[in-house]
C-alpha positions as CSV (number, residue, x, y, z in Angstrom):
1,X,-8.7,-9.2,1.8
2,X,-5.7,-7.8,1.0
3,X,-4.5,-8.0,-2.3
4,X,-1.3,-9.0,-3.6
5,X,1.7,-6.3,-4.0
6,X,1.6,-7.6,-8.0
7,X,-1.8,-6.5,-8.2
8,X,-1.8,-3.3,-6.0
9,X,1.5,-1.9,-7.9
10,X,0.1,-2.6,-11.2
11,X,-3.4,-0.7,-10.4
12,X,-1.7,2.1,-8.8
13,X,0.7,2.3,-11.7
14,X,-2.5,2.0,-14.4
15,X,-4.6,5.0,-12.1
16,X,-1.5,7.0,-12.5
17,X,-1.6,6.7,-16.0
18,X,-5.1,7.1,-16.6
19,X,-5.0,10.6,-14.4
20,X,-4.4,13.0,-17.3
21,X,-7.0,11.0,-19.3
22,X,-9.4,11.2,-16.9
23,X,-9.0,15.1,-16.3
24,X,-9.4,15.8,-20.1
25,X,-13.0,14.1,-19.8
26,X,-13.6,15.9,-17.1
27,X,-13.2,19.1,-18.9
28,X,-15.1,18.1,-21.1
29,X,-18.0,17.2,-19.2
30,X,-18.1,20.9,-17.4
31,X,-20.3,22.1,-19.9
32,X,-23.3,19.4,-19.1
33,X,-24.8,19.2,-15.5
34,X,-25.5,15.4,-15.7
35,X,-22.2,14.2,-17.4
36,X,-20.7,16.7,-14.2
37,X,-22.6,14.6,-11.4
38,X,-21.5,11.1,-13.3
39,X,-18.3,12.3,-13.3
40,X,-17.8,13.3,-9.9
41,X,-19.2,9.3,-8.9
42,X,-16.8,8.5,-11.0
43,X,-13.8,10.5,-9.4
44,X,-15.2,9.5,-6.1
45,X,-14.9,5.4,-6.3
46,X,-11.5,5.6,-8.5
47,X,-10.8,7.7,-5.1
48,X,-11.8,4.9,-3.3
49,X,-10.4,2.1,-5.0
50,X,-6.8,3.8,-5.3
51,X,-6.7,4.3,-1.5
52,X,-7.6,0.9,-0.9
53,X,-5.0,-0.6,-3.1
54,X,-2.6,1.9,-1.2
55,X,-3.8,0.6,1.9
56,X,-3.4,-2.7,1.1
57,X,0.2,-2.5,-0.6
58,X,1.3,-0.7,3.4
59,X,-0.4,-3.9,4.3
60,X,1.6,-6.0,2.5
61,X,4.9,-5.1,2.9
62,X,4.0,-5.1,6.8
63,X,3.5,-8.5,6.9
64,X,6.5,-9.3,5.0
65,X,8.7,-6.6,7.5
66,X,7.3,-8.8,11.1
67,X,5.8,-12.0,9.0
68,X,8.1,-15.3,8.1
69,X,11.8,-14.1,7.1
70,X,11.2,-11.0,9.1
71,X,11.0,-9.8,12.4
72,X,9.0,-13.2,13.6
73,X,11.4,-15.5,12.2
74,X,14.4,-13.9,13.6
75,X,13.1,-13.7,17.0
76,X,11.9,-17.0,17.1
77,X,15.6,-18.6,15.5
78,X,17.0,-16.4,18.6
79,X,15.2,-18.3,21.4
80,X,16.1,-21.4,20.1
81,X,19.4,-21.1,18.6
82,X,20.5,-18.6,21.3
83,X,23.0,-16.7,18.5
84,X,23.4,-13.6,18.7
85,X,23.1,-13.1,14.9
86,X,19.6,-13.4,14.8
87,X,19.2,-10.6,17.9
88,X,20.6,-8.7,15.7
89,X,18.5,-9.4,12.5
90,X,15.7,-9.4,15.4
91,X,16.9,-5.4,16.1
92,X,17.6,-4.6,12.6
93,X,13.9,-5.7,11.6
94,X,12.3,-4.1,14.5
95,X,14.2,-0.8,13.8
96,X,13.0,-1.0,9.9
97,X,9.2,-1.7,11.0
98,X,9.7,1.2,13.5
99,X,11.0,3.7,10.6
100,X,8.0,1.9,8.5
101,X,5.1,2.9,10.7
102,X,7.1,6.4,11.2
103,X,6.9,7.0,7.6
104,X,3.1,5.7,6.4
105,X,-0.1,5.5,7.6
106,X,-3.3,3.3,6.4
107,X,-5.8,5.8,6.0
């Protein structure tokens, strides 16, 4: 499931902040072998859940590039209205999802 943009941002914003934190435990922790492996789990499935959240926020703003209001929408108001606005919005879209998927990948 992917989760909403709300949510994503405001995780990846909160793992950002809690970076520097997290490396001063770490530091700490060098000098025991246990607290060394627990913290290396520990790095491992923030790891995890950061790239999912940044997998899911490329989702997202996918979906809203070709979903309703996008690329879909204008497509489909050029086959029945035949204007040539929405061809245009239609190319325009496409050319922003092409630049999109240039950019990013989901890892």
């Amino acid at each position: 499931m992917v989760c909403s943009i709300f949510m994503c941002g405001e995780y990846i914003t909160v793992a950002i902040a809690k970076q520097e934190r997290l490396e001063k435990i770490y530091q700490w922790t060098q000098k025991d072998e246990n607290l060394q492996a627990l913290m290396l789990q520990i790095k491992q499935v923030r790891r995890s859940i950061l790239e999912k959240a940044l997998r899911d926020e490329y989702l997202n703003k996918a979906l809203r590039l070709i979903g309703y209001g996008g690329l879909i929408h204008d497509f489909k108001n050029y086959l029945i209205r035949k204007d040539p606005i929405y061809y245009q919005k239609f190319i325009t879209e496409f050319q922003n999802l092409s630049v999109f998927f240039s950019k990013g990948s989901v890892r």
